[in-house]
N, C-alpha and C positions, 0 to 999 in steps of 0.2 A: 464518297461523301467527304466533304471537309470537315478538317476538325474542329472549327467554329463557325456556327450558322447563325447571322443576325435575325432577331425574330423580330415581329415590329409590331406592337399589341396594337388595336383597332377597334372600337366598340363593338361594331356592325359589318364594316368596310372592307374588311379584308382581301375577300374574292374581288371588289370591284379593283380596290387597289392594285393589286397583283395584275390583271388582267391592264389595266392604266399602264403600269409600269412597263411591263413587256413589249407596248406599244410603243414605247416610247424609244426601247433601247435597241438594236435590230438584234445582237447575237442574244436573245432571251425568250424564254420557252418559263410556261405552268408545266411543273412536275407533277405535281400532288396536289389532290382535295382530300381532305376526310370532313364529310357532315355529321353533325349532332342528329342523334338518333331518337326514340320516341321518350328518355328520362333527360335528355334534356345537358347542360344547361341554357343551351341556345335552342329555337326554333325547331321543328325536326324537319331534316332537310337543309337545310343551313351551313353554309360553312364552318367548320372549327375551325381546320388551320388550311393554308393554302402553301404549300411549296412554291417557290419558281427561281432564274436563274435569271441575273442580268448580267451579261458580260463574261457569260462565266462561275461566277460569283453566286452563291447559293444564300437565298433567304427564304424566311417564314412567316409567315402574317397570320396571326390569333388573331379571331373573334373572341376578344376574354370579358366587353364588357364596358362601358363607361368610365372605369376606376382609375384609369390611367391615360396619358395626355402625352402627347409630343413636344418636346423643348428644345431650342437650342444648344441644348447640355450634349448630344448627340446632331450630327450631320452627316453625308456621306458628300464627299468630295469628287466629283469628276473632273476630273484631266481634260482640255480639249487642245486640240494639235491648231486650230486654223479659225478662226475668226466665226465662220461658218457656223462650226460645230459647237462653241458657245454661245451663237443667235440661233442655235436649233435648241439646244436642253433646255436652252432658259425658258425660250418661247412655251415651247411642250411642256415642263414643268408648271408653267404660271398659268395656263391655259385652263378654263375649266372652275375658275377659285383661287390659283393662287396668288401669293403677296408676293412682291419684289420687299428685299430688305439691304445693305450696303454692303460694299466689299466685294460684290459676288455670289450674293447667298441670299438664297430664295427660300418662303414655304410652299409646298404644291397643295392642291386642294384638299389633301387628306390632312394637313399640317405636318408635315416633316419636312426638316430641313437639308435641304441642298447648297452646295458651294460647287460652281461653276465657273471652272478659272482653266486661265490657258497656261501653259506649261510654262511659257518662255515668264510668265509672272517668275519664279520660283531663281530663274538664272536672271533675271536683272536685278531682282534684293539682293542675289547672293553674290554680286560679280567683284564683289571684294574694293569698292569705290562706297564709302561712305556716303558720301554729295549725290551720288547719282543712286543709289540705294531708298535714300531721302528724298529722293525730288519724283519716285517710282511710288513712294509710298504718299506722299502726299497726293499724285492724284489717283491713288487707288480708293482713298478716304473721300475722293469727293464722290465717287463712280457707285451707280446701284450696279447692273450689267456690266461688265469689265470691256474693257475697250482696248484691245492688244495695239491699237494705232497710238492709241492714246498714250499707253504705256510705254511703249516704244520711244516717243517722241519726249516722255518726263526723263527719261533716262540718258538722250540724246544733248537733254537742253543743258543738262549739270555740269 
């Protein structure tokens, strides 16, 4: 087990979420259910918490309850290597409910948010050229889905 586990509180949706997300990312598996039992405070029968693993990567989803909300204060970031595999997340993430929002960063239908960005973003801000760092970031500011042509080409034109 790792020694910090995201937990991701959920009114209701726990189970369904977990089970969304698994689908979504191929190296990922549900580890663990525990249902609420006949005192309650959930349903009995009902998920509590749901284990599962994306990528690797171990999380938890509470059913705690209405009292708490998903915000942008928190996102999880995927890496994508190929053009491809950022018209796959996004898609699969939005699908269902959710919102596109700028830069790259999506809510999926449970409301949390995601950042969908390809790698090579990261070495053309960084490539040590102001001008061309700048002209990367402005059309990243105009872009909701990142467009590594796109980006490619702002960094090119500077």
């Amino acid at each position: 087990m790792q020694k910090i586990m995201p937990t991701l509180w959920f009114d209701n949706q726990g189970e369904d979420a977990a089970k969304f997300y698994t689908s979504v990312f191929k190296n990922s598996k549900i580890t663990g259910i525990s249902r609420y039992g006949d005192t309650g405070p959930g349903p009995a029968g009902g998920a509590m918490t749901v284990t599962f693993q994306l990528e690797g990567q171990d999380f938890m989803a509470l059913n705690g309850g209405p009292e708490f909300k998903f915000s942008e204060a928190v996102s999880f970031l995927i890496n994508c290597e190929t053009q491809e595999e950022v018209d796959y997340f996004w898609d699969e993430l939005i699908e269902g409910g959710g919102q596109p929002s700028e830069c790259g960063w999506l809510k999926d239908r449970f409301g949390l948010s995601w950042q969908v960005v390809p790698s090579v973003l990261i070495e053309l801000l960084s490539s040590g050229n102001a001008a061309k760092s700048q002209s990367v970031m402005g059309a990243l500011l105009q872009m909701k889905k990142l467009d590594i042509g796109q980006l490619k080409e702002a960094y090119d034109r500077a």
